[in-house]
C-alpha positions, 0 to 999 in steps of 0.5 A, spaced: 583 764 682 576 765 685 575 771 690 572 770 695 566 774 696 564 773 704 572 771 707 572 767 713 575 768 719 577 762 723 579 759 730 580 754 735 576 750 739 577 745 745 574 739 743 574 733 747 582 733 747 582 735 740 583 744 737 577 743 733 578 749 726 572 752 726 570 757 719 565 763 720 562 767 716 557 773 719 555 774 726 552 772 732 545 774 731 540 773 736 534 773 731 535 767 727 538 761 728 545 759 727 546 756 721 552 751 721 555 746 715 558 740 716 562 738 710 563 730 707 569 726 706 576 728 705 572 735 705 573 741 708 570 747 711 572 752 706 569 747 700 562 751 703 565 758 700 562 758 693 554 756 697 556 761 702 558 767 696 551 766 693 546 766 699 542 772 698 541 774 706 546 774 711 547 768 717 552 767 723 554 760 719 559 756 723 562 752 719 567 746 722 573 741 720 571 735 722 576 731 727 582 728 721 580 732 716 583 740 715 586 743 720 582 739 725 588 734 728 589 730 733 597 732 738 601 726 736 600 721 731 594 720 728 590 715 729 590 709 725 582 708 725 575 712 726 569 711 728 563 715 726 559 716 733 565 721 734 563 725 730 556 726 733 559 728 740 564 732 737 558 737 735 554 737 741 561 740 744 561 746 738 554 747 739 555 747 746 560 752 746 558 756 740 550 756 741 549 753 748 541 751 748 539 755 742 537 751 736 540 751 730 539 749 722 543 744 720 546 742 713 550 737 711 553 734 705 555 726 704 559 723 710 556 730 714 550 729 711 550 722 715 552 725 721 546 731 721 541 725 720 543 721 726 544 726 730 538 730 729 535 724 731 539 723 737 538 730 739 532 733 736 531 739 741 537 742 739 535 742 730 530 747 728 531 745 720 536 740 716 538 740 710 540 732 707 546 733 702 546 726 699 546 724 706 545 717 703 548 713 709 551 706 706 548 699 703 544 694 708 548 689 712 546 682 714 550 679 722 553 674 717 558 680 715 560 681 722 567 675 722 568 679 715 568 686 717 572 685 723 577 681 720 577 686 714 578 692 719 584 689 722 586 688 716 586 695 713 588 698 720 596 693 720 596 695 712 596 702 715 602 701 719 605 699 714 605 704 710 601 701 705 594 705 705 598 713 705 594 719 701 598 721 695 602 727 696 603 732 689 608 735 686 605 742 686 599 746 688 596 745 681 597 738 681 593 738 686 587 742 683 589 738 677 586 732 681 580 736 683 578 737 677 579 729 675 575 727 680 570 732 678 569 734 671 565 740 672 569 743 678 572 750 673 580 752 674 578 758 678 575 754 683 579 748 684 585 752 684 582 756 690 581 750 693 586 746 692 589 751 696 585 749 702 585 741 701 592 740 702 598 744 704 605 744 702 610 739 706 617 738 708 620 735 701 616 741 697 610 737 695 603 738 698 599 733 702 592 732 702 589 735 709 587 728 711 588 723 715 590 716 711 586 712 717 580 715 714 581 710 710 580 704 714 574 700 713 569 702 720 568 695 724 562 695 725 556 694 720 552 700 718 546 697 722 538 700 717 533 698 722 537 702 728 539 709 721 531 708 721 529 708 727 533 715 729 530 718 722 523 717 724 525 720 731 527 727 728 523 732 729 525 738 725 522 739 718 528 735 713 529 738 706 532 732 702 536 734 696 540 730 691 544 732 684 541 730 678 547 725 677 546 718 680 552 718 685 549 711 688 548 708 682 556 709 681 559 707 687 556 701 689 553 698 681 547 696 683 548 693 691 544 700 693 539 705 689 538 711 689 530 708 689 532 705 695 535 711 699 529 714 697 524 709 700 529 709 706 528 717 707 521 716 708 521 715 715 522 722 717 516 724 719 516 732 715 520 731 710 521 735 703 525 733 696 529 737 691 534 736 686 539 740 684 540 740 675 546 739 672 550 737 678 554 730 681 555 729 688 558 735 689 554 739 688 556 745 693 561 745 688 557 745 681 551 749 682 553 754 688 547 758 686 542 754 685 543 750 692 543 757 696 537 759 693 534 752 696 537 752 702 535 760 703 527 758 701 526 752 706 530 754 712 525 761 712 
């Protein structure tokens, strides 16, 4: 199995009725910035060991567990949707109590890369860098799909109750690093045994359960708005590294209806932008190319 070379420690954090877990690496340092990492969907904070291993200099890095994923849980049952602006609050919280006004460099991948963008743009006082990992926002919506998408998210929100939209559990620990590897075949044995053990958790029955809640799942009812996702992009101030794999993960998930040609026209809007792409790499790339992303990471952010 992987050893990590730079353990974490972890705590947590009250954050709007939630104990927030939060993974650090290094120490508070008052000549740099804070470096804090916020990971994707059905991720967690500790899939940022591998790029954390490889970075040549040391940070204070604050690495959470978005609410609903990880440790991250709500008292009681778990909501049966969520909803994305949460997320921008919940980080103002966490910086608010780890770096009060201090500005931070921020880097995000996937879902977290979404959330970076926007709040950079909401709160661009506070970011000194960023970095977009794949970040892509989703495809552009039109009013008329508004009746539909409510109607889907009630939907999918009475499925839920039901028991019909669950997360599969697994029989073993391996089954679970079996099923990383499946969905990312570069992903080697050693790592997705480490971090099948920090995606789920062994249950009640014997089995192990995805450290994630199943209303991740539900469709969000509110259509994903380009014109208001352009308008925060051309308020941030902070410079914004944009970097994607060499694999088109877009073009994969959505057949054609959204481009990786169109996410790149979209991130012009920035208005101090710069572009990398890591080789030989799918959306996970934190996962596949560690060393090479920290080496982009580490040259922008000086």
């Amino acid at each position: 199995m992987y050893q990590a070379q730079k353990p974490s420690r972890t705590e947590f954090v009250p954050v709007r009725h939630l104990q927030y877990h939060v993974r650090q690496w290094g120490e508070p340092d008052s000549t740099q910035p804070p470096l804090v990492l916020v990971h994707g969907w059905m991720d967690v904070s500790a899939s940022w060991q591998f790029v954390v291993d490889a970075m040549r200099s040391a940070r204070w890095i604050i690495a959470p567990d978005w609410r609903g994923f990880g440790l991250t849980r709500a008292p009681g049952p778990a909501p049966d949707s969520y909803w994305f602006p949460d997320y921008l609050a919940d980080l103002d919280v966490l910086l608010d109590h780890y770096v009060g006004e201090r500005a931070v460099d921020l880097v995000g991948h996937s879902m977290g890369g979404n959330v970076a963008m926007i709040y950079s743009g909401v709160r661009p006082q506070r970011i000194r860098r960023l970095v977009n990992l794949e970040g892509f926002g989703m495809p552009e919506t039109r009013p008329a799909q508004a009746p539909g998408r409510y109607a889907q998210w009630i939907d999918e929100v009475k499925a839920l109750h039901r028991g019909e939209n669950g997360l599969k559990a697994y029989a073993s620990v391996e089954g679970v690093a079996q099923r990383l590897m499946k969905t990312n075949p570069r992903l080697p044995r050693d790592k997705a045994d480490w971090l099948a053990h920090q995606w789920a958790a062994p249950n009640a029955e014997g089995g192990w359960e995805i450290l994630g809640d199943a209303g991740h799942k539900v469709v969000s009812a509110q259509l994903y708005r380009l014109d208001e996702a352009l308008e925060i992009y051309r308020r941030i101030s902070a410079p914004v590294l944009s970097v994607t794999a060499s694999d088109d993960s877009l073009g994969q998930w959505w057949k054609g209806t959204f481009t990786l040609a169109q996410y790149q026209q979209r991130i012009e809007a920035v208005p101090q932008l710069r572009r990398a792409e890591v080789h030989d790499a799918g959306h996970m790339m934190h996962h596949d190319q560690p060393t090479e992303l920290a080496g982009l990471m580490e040259d922008f952010l000086a």
